[in-house]
N, CA, C and O of each residue as an XYZ file, in Angstrom:
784
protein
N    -107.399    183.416   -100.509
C    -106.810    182.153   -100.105
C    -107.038    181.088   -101.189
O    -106.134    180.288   -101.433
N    -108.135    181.044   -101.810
C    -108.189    179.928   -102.523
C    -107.922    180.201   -104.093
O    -107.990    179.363   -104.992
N    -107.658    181.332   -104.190
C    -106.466    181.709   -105.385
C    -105.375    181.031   -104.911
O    -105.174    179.863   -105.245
N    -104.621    181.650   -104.145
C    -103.488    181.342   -103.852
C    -103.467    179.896   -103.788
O    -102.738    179.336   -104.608
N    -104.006    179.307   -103.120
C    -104.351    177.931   -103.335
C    -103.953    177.231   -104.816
O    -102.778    176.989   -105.092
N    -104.713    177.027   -105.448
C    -104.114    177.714   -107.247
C    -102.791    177.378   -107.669
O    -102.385    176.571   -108.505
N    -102.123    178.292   -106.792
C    -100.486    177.867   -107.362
C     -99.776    176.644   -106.903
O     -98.729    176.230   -107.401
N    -100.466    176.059   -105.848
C     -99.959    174.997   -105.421
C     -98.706    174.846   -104.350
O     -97.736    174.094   -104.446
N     -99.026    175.804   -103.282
C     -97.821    176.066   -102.790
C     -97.284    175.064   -102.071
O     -98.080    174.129   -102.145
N     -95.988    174.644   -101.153
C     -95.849    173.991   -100.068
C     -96.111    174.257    -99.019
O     -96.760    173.419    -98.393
N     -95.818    175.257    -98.488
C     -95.736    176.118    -97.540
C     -96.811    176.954    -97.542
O     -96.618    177.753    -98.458
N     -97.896    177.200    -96.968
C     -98.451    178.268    -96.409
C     -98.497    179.586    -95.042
O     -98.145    179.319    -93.893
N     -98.819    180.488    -95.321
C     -98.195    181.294    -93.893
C     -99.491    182.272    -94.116
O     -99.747    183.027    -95.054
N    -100.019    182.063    -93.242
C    -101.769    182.558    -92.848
C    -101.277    183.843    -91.578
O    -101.346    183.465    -90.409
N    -100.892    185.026    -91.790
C    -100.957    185.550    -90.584
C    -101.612    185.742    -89.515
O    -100.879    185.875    -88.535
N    -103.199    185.839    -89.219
C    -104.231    185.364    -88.328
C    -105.226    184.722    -88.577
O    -105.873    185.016    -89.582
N    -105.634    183.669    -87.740
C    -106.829    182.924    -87.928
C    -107.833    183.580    -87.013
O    -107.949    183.368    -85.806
N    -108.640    184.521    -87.860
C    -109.538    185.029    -86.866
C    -110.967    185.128    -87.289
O    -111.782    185.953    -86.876
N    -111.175    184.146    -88.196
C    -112.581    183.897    -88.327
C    -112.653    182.472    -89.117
O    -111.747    181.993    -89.797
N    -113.879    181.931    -88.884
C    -113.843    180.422    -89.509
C    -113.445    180.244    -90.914
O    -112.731    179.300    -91.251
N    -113.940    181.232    -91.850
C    -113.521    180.902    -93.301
C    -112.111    180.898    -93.387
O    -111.583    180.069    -94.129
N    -111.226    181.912    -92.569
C    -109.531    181.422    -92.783
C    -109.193    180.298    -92.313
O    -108.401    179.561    -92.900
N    -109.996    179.883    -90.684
C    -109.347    178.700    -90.439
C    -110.095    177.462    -91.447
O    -109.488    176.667    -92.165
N    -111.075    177.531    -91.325
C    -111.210    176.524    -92.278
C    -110.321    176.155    -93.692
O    -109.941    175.045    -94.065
N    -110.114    177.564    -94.381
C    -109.279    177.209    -95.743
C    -107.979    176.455    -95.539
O    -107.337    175.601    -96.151
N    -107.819    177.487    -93.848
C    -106.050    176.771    -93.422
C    -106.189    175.227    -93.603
O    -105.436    174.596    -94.344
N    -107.131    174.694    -92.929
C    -107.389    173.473    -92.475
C    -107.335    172.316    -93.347
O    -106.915    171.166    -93.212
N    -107.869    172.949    -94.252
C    -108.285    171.984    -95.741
C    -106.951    171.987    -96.507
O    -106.427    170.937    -96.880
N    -106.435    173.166    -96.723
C    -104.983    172.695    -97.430
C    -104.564    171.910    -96.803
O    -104.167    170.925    -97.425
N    -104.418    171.885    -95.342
C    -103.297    171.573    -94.230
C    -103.877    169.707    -94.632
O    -103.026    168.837    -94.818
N    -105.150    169.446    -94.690
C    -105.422    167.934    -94.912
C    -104.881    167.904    -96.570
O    -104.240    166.860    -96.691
N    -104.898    168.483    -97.580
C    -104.543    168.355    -98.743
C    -102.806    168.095    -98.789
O    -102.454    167.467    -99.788
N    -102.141    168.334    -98.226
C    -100.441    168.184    -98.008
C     -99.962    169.476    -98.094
O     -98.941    169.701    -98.743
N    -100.435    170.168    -97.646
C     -99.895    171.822    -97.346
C     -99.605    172.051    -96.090
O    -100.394    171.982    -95.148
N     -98.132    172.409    -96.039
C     -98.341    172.713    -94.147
C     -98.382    173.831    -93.960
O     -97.813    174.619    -94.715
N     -99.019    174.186    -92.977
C     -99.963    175.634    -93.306
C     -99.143    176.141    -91.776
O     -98.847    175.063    -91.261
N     -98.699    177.160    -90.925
C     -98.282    178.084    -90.455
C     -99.650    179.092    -90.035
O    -100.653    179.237    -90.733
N     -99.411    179.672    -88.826
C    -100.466    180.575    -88.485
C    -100.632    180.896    -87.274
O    -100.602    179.959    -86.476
N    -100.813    182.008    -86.839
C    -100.831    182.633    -85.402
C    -102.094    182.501    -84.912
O    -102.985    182.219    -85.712
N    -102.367    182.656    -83.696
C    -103.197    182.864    -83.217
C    -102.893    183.446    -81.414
O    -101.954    182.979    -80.768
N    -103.910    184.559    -80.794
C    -103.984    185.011    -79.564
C    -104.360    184.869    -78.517
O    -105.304    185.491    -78.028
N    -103.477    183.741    -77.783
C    -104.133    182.938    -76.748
C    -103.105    183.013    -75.342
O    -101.932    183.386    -75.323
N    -103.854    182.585    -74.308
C    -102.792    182.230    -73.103
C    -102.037    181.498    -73.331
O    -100.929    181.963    -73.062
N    -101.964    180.019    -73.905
C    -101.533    178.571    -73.858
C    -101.686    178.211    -75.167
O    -102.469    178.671    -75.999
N    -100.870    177.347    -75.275
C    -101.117    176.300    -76.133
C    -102.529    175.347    -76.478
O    -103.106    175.229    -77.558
N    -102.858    174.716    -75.144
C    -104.346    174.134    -74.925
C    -105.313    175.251    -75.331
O    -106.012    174.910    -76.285
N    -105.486    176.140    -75.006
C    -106.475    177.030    -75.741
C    -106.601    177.816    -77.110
O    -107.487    178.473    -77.656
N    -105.383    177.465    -77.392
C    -105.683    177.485    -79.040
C    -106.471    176.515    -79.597
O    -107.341    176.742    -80.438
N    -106.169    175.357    -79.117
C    -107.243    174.193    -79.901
C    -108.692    174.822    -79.432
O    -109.624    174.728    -80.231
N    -108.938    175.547    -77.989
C    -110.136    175.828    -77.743
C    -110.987    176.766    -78.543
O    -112.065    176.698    -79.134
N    -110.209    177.528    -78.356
C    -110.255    178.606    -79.384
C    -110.571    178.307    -81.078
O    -111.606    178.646    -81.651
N    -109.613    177.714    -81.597
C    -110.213    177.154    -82.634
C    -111.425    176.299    -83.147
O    -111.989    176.323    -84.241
N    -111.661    175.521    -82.006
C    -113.322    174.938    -82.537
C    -113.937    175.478    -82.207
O    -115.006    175.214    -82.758
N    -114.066    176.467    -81.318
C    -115.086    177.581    -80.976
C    -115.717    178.244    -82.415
O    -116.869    178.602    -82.657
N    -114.555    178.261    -83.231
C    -114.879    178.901    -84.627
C    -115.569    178.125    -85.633
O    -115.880    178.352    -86.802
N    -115.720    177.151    -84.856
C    -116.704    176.597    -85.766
C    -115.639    175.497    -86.491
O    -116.190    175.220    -87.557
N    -114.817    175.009    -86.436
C    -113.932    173.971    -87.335
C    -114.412    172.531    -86.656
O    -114.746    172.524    -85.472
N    -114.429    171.552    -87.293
C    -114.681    170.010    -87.110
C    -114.166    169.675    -86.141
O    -113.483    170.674    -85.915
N    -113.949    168.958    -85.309
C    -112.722    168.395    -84.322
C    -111.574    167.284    -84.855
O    -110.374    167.071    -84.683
N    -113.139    166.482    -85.909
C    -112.333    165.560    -86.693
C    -110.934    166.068    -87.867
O    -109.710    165.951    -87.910
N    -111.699    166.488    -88.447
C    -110.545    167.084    -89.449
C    -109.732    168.077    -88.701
O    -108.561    168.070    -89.078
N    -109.981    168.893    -87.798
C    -108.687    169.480    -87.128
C    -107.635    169.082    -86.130
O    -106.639    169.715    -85.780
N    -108.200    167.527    -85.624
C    -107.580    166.924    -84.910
C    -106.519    165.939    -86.129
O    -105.389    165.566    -85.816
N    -107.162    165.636    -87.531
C    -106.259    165.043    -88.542
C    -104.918    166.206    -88.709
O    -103.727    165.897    -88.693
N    -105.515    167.695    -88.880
C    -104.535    168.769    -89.622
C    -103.534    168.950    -88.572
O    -102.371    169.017    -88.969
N    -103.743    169.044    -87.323
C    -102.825    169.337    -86.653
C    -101.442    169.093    -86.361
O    -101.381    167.875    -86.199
N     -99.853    169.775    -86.143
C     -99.211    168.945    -85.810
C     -98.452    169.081    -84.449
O     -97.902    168.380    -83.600
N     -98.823    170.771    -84.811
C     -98.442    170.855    -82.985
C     -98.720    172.630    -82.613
O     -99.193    173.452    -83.398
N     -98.329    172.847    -81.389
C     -98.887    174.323    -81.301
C     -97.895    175.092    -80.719
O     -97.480    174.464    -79.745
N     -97.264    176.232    -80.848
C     -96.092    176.754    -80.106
C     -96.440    177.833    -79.262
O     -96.639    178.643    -80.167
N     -96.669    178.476    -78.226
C     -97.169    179.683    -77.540
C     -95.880    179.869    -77.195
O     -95.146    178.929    -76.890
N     -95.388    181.489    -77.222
C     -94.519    181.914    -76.951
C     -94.817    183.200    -76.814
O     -95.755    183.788    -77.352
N     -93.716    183.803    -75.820
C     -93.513    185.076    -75.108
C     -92.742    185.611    -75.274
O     -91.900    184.990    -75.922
N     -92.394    186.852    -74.962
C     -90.659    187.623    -75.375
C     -90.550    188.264    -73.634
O     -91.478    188.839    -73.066
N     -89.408    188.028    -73.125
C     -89.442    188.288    -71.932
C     -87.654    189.097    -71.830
O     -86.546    188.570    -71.929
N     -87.896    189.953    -71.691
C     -86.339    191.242    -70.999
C     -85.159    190.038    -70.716
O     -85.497    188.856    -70.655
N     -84.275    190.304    -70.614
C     -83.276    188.901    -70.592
C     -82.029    190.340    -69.335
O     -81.908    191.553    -69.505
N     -81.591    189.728    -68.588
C     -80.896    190.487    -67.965
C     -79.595    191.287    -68.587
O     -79.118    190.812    -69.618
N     -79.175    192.105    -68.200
C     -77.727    192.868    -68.871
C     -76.957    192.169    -68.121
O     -77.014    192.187    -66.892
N     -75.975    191.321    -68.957
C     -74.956    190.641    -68.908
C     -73.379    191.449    -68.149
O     -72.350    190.814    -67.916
N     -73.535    192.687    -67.928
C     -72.323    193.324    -67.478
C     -72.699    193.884    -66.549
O     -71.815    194.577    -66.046
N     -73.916    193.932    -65.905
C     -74.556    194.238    -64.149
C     -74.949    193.645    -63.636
O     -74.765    193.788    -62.427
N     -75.736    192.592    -64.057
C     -76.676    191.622    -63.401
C     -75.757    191.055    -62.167
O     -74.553    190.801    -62.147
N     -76.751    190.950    -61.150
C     -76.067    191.100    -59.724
C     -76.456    189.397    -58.884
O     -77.561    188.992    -58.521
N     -75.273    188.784    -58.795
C     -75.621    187.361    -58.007
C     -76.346    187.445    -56.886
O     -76.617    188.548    -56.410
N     -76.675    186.517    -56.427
C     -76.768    186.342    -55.093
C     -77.719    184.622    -55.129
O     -78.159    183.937    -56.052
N     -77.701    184.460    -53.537
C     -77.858    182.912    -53.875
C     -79.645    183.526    -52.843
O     -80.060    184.425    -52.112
N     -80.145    182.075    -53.609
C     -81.931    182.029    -53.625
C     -81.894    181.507    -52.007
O     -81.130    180.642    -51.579
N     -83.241    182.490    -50.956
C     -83.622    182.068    -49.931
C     -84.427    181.186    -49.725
O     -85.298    181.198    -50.595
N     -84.624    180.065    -48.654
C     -86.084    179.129    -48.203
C     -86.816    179.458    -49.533
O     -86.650    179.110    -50.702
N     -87.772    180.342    -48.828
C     -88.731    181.100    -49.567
C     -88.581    181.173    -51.023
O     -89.597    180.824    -51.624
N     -87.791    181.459    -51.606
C     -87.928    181.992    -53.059
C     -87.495    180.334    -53.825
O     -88.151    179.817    -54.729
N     -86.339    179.778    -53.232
C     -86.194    178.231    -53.596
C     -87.473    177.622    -53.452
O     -87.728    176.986    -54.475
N     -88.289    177.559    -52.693
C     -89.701    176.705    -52.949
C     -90.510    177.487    -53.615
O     -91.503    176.965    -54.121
N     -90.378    178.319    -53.709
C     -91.263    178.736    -55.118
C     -91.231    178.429    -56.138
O     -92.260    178.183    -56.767
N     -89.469    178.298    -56.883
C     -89.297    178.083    -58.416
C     -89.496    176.589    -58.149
O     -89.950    175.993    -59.126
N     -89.301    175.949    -57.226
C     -89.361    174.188    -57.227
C     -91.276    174.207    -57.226
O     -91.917    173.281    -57.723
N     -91.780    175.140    -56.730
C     -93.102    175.099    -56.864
C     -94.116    175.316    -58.379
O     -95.052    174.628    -58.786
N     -93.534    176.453    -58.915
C     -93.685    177.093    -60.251
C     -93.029    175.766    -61.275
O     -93.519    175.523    -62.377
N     -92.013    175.089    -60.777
C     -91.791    174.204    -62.161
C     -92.878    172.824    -62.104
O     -93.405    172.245    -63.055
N     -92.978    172.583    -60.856
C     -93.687    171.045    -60.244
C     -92.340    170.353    -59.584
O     -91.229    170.122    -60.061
N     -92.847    170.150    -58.444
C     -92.168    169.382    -57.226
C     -92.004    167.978    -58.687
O     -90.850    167.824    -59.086
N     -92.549    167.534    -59.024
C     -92.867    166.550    -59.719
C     -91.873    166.133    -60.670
O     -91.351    165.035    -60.862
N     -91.684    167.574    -61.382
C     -90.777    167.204    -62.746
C     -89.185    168.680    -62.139
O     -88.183    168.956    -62.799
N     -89.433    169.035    -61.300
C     -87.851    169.483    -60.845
C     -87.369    168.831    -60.883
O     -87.042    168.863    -62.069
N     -86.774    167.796    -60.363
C     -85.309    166.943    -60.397
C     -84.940    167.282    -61.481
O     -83.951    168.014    -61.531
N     -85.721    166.799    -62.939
C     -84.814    167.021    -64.055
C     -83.869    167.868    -64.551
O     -83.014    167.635    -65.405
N     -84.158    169.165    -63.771
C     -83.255    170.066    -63.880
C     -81.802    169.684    -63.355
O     -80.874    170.113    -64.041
N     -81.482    168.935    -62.229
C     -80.470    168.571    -61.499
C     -79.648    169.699    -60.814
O     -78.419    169.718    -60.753
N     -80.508    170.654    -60.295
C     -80.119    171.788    -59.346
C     -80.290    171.698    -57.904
O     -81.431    171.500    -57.486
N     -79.304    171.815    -57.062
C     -79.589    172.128    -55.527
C     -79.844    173.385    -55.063
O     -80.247    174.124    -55.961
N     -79.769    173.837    -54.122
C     -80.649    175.055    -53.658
C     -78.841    175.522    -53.198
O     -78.552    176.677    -53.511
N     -77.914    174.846    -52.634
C     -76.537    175.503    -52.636
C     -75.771    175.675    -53.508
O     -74.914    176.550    -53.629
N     -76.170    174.464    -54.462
C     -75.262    175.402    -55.883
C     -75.664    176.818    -56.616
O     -74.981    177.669    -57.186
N     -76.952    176.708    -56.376
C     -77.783    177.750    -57.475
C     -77.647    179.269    -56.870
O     -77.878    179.756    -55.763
N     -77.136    179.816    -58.186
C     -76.974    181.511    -58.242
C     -77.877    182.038    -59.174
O     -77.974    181.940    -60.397
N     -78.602    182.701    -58.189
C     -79.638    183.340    -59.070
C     -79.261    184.678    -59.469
O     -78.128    184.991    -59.102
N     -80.074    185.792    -60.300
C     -79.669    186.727    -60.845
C     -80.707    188.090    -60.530
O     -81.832    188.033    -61.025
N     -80.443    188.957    -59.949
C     -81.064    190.036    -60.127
C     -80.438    191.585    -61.320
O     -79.279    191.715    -61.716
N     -81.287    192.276    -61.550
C     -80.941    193.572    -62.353
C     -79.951    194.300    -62.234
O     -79.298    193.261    -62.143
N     -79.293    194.981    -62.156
C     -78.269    195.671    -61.704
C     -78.179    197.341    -62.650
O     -78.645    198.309    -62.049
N     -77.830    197.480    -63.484
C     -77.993    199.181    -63.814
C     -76.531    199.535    -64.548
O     -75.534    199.406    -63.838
N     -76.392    199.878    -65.628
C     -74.916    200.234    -65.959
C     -75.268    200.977    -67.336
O     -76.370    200.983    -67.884
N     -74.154    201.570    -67.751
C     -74.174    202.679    -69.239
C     -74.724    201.531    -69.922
O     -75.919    201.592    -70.211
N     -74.029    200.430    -70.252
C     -74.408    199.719    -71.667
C     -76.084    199.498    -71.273
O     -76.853    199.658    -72.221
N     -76.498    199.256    -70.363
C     -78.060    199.070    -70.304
C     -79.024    200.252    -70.127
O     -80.235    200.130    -69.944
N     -78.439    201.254    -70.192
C     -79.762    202.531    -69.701
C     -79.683    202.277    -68.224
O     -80.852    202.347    -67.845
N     -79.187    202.111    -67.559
C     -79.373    201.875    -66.143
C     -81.172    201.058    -65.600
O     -81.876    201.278    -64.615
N     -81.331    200.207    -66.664
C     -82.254    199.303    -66.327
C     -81.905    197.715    -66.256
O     -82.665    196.944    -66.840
N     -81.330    197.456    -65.900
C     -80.241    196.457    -65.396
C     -81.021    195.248    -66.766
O     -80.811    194.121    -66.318
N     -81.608    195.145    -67.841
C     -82.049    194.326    -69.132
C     -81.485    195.229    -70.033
O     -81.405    196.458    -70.041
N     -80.847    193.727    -71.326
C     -80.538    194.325    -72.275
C     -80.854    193.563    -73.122
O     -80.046    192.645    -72.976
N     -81.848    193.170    -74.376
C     -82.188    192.341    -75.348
C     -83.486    191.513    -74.522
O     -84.112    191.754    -73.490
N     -83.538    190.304    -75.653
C     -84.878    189.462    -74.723
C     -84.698    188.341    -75.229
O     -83.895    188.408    -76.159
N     -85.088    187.315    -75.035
C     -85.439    186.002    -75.346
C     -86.895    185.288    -75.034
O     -87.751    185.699    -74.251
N     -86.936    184.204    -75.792
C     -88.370    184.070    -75.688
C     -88.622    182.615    -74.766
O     -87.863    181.654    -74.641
N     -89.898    182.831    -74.216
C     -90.415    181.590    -73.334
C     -91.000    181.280    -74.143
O     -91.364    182.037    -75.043
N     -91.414    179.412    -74.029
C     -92.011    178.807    -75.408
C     -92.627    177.516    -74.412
O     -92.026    176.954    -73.496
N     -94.150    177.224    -74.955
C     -94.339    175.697    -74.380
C     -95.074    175.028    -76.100
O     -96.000    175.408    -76.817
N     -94.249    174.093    -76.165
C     -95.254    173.473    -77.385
C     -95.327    172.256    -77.548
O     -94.504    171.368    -77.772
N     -97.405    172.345    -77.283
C     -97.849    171.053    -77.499
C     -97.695    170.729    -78.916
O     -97.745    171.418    -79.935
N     -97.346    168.576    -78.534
C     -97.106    167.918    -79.738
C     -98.528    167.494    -80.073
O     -99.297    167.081    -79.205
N     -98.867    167.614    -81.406
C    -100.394    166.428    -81.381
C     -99.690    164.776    -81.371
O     -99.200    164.157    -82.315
N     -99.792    164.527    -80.503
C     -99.647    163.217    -80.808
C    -100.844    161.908    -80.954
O    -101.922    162.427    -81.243
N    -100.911    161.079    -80.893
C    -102.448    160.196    -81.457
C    -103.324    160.591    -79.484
O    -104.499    160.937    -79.361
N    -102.634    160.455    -78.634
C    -103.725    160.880    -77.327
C    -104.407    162.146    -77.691
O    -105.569    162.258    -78.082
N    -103.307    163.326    -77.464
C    -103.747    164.310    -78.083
C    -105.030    164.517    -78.730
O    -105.988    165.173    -78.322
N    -104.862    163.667    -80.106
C    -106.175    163.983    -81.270
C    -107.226    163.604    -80.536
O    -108.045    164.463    -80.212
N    -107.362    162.543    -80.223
C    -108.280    161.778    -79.558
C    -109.214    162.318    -78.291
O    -110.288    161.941    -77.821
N    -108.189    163.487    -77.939
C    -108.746    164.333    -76.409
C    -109.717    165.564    -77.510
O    -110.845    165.993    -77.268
N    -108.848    165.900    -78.707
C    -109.413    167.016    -79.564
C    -111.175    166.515    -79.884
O    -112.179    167.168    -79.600
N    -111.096    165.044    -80.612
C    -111.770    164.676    -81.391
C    -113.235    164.376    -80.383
O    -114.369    164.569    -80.822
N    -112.910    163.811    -78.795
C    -113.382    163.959    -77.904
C    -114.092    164.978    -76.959
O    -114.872    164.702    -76.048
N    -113.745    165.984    -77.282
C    -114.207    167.348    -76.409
C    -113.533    167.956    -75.482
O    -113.792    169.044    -74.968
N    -112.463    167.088    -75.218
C    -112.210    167.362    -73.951
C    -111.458    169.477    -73.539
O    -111.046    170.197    -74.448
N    -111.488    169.744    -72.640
C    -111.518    171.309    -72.312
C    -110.052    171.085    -71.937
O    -109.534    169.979    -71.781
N    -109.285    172.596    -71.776
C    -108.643    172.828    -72.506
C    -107.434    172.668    -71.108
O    -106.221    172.751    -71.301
N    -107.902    172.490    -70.070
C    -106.822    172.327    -68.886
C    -106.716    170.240    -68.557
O    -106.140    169.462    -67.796
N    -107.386    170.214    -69.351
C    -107.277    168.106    -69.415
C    -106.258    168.425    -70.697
O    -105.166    167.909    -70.459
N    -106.272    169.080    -71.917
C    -105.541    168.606    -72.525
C    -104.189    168.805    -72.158
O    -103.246    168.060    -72.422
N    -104.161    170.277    -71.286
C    -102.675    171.105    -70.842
C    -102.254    169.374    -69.983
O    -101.421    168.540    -70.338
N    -102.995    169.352    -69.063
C    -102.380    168.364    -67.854
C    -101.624    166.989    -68.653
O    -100.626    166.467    -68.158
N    -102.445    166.325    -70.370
C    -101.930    165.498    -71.049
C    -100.980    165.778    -71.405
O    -100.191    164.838    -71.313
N    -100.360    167.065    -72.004
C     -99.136    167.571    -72.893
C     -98.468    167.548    -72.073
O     -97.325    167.247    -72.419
N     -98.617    167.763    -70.847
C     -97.510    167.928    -69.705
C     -96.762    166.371    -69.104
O     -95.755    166.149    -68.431
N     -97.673    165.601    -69.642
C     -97.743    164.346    -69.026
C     -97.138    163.570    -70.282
O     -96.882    162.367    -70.262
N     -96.956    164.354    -71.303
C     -96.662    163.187    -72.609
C     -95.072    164.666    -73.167
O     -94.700    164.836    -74.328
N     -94.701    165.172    -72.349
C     -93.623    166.051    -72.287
C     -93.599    167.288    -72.464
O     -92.516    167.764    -72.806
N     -94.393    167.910    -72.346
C     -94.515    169.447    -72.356
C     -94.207    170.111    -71.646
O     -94.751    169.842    -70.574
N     -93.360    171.212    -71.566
C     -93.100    172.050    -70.804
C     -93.872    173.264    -70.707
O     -94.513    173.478    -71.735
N     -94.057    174.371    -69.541
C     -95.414    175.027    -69.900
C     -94.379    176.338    -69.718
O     -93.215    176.353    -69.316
N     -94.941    177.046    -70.008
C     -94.539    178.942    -70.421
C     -93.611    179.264    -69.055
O     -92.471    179.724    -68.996
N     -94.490    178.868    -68.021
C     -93.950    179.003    -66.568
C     -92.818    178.179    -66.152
O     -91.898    178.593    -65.447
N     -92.921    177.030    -66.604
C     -91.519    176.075    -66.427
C     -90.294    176.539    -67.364
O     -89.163    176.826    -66.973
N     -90.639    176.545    -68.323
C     -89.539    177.277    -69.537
C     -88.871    178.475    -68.582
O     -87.713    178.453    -68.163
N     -89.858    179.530    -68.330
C     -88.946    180.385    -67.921
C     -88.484    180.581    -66.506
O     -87.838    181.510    -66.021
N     -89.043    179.312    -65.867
C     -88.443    179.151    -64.270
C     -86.699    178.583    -64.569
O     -85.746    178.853    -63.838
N     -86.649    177.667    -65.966
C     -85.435    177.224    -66.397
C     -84.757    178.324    -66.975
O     -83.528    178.387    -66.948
N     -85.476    179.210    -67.505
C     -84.295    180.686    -67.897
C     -84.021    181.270    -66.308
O     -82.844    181.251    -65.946
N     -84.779    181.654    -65.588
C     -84.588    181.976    -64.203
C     -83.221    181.087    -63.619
O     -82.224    181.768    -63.380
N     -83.174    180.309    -63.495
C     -81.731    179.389    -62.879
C     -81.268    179.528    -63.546
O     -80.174    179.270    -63.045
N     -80.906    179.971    -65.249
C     -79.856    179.398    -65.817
C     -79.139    180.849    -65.583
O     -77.912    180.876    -65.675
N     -79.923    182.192    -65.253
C     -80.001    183.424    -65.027
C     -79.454    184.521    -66.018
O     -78.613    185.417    -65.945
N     -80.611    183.873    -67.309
C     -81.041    184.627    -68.401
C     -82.197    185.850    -68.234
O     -82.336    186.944    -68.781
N     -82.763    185.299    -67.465
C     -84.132    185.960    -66.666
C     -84.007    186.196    -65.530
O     -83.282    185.465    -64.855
N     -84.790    187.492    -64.843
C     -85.657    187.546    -63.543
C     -86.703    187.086    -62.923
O     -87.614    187.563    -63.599
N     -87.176    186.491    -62.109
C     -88.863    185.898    -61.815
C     -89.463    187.661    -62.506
O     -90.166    187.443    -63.494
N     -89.398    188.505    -62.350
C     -90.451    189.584    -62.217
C     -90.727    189.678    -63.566
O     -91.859    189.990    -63.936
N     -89.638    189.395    -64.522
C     -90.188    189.604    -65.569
C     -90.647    188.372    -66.326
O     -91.020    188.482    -67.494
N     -90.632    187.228    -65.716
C     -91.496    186.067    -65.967
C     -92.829    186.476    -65.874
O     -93.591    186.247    -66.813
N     -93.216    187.059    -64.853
C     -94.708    186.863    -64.077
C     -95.582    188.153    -65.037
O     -96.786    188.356    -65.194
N     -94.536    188.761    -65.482
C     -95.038    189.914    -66.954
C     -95.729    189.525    -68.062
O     -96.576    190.142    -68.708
N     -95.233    188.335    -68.226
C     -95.596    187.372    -69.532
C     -96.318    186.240    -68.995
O     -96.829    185.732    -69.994
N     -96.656    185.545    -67.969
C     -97.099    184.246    -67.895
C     -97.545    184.478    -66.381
O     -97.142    185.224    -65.490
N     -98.746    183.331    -66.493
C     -98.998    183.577    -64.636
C     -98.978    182.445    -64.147
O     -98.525    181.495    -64.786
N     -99.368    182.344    -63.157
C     -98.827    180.809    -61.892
C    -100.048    179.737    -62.474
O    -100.152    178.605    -62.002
């Protein structure tokens, strides 16, 4: 890394941060004007930051480097030439209004009589597994100046989720409750990738 360093790149692309000396090197370019790129294996978004000072990195300087965090999933996307309508019961309508937040549903601007939901269906072009391709669920926290301040602070890692959510974040589960209605997705294969 600190060869490479050397050449002076713009761009850096760290494939895992899995011990302090990578994140740290990441870190230090990333304060030097390098924007540095890099995975890491977590539930959430919020627990990557956890995860990362666990390793031993500053809060200060990683709450400066930061600019934001993307967690994402790859989730089965339905076959477009079987997938089978039908409209959502009581029951399953208060769930996805439950799974997104009573709170921030409206924004969607869906009623429970317009909405056609989607189940699997089975045909040649799919293998008779009613999915064909995938798309991905995504929640990504912004650092914004609260943010740092929760980093630089201590705070654990379901105060920061509840801030991102509160300063616009969408979470893994809401993302794909919105592929679910738009009926790109199934709930079942939501709950594969992400939990309640």
């Amino acid at each position: 890394m600190r060869s490479f360093l050397r050449a002076d790149p713009d761009v850096i692309l760290i494939g895992e941060m899995r011990d302090k000396e990578t994140a740290h090197s990441g870190i230090e370019a990333s304060l030097t004007g390098h924007l540095v790129f890099s995975t890491l294996h977590t539930n959430s978004a919020a627990e990557t930051i956890i995860r990362l000072l666990d390793l031993g990195l500053d809060p200060l300087n990683f709450a400066d480097a930061l600019l934001g965090i993307l967690a994402q999933r790859l989730v089965r996307t339905l076959c477009g030439d079987c997938k089978q309508a039908y409209k959502p019961d009581d029951a399953e309508w208060n769930r996805l209004v439950r799974l997104y937040g009573e709170a921030y549903f409206p924004e969607l601007g869906l009623s429970q009589a317009s909405t056609v939901l989607y189940r699997p269906g089975g045909c040649g072009k799919c293998g008779k597994t009613g999915y064909k391709g995938r798309v991905g669920v995504h929640e990504l926290l912004v650092a914004t100046k609260t943010m740092k301040q929760c980093i630089v602070g201590g705070a654990k890692a379901e105060e920061m989720r509840t801030l991102a959510v509160q300063e616009g974040m969408r979470t893994l589960i809401q993302d794909g409750v919105a592929k679910v209605l738009a009926g790109k997705i199934d709930l079942s294969q939501l709950f594969r990738v992400a939990t309640e």
